[in-house]
C-alpha positions, 0 to 999 in steps of 0.5 A: 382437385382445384383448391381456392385461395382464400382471398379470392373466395372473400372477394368474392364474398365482398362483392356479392354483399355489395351487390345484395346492398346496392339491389336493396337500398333502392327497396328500402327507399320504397318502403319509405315513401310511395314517391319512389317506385320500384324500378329504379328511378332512386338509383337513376336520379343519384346515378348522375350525382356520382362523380360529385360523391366521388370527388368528395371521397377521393377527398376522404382518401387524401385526407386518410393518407396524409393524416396517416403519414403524419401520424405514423411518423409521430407514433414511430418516435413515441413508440420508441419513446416508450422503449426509451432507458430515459425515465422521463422520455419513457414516461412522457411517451407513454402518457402522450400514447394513452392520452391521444389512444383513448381520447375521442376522435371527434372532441380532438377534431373540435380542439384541433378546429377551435384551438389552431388559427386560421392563418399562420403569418411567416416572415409577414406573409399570411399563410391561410390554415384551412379546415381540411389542414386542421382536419388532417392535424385533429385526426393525426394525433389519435393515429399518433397514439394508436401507431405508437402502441403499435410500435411499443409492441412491436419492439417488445415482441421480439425476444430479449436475445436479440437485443443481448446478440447485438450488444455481444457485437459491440452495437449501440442501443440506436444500431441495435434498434435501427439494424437489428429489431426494427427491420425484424418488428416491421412484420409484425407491426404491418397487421395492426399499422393497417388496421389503425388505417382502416379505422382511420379511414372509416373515421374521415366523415368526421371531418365533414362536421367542421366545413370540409368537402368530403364525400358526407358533406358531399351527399348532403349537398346533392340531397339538398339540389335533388330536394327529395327526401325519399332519396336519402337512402340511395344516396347514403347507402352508395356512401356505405358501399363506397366506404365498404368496398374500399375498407373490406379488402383492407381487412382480409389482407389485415387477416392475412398477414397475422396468419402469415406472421403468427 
């Protein structure tokens, strides 16, 4: 008897449901507006648009990368923070943490927009702070603190004997942390670290409220040279699609790894 690998039965679940969205969008469109027929003539109108609404979410995909990097690197040294025997480096690290986890996404992006300058003058040298930079900036600090309880968990998950073996062996509590419970709380931070990434991701658009180029904006622009309002629909729902078929795989590896690593 054959048996399936799980990931391969959800992919295919994936990309049935996408075909089931993509063949109704058009539908839904029609039922709008008698301006649109039912053969398709939404989908072959948005169709040549397609490589403008890629650009703009290869774009998103940029900005998902960069924002992540930054905020993991932040979130690792506040996690450990967290975990820090200094008092006060402890405390300030665990109200950094709760303030960026909890705060709203988008009111940090207005801060973040608002707040920095639009250049940054180095040794006389005007250097230009685009939107998208502050993009990146307002959307790093949430990762920050959604990374650094990551982190913080990480650590803590590992039993206590651990840390009692390494300093049996004369390590340090920094060799201890870099040689012996990092590398072993990496798999069971890698579940969680790519979750925040898929949120990260399917918070992007955001971006679009303060000027930058992404995939919303984008579609926005097409509406507006199409002058259709009919093909509203067709154009935000191949956005959806765009966003689910990249974001869904992330999720069931997600699932993966927290059974592999229970």
């Amino acid at each position: 008897m054959s048996t399936r690998h799980p990931f391969l039965s959800s992919s295919s679940l994936l990309l049935g449901t996408a075909a089931v969205f993509v063949s109704t969008c058009p539908g839904l469109a029609v039922a709008q507006t008698s301006t649109v027929s039912a053969d398709g003539i939404a989908w072959a109108t948005v169709i040549p648009w397609l490589p403008v609404i890629l650009k703009g979410f290869a774009f998103d995909v940029l900005i998902s990368f960069v924002a992540m990097a930054i905020g993991t690197a932040l979130g690792t040294v506040a996690g450990i923070g967290q975990v820090s025997h200094h008092k006060g480096v402890r405390i300030a690290s665990r109200w950094i943490t709760q303030f960026f986890r909890n705060a709203p996404w988008l009111v940090v992006l207005f801060f973040c927009i608002y707040l920095m300058p639009y250049e940054i003058n180095v040794l006389g040298l005007a250097v230009p702070f685009p939107a998208w930079a502050k993009g990146i900036v307002g959307l790093s600090f949430p990762v920050m603190g959604n990374v650094s309880e990551v982190v913080r968990g990480g650590i803590q998950s590992l039993p206590t004997g651990q840390w009692e073996a390494a300093a049996a062996l004369g390590l340090t509590r920094k060799q201890t942390l870099r040689l012996c419970i990092l590398p072993q709380a990496v798999r069971r931070m890698a579940a969680p670290w790519m979750n925040t990434y898929a949120i990260l991701m399917m918070s992007t658009p955001l971006v679009s409220i303060v000027g930058v180029d992404d995939s919303v904006s984008m579609a926005s622009s097409v509406l507006s040279a199409l002058a259709n309002p009919a093909l509203m629909m067709p154009v935000y729902g191949l956005i959806l699609v765009l966003f689910f078929t990249y974001c869904a795989p992330i999720a069931m590896l997600t699932k993966q790894l927290e059974r592999r690593y229970r």
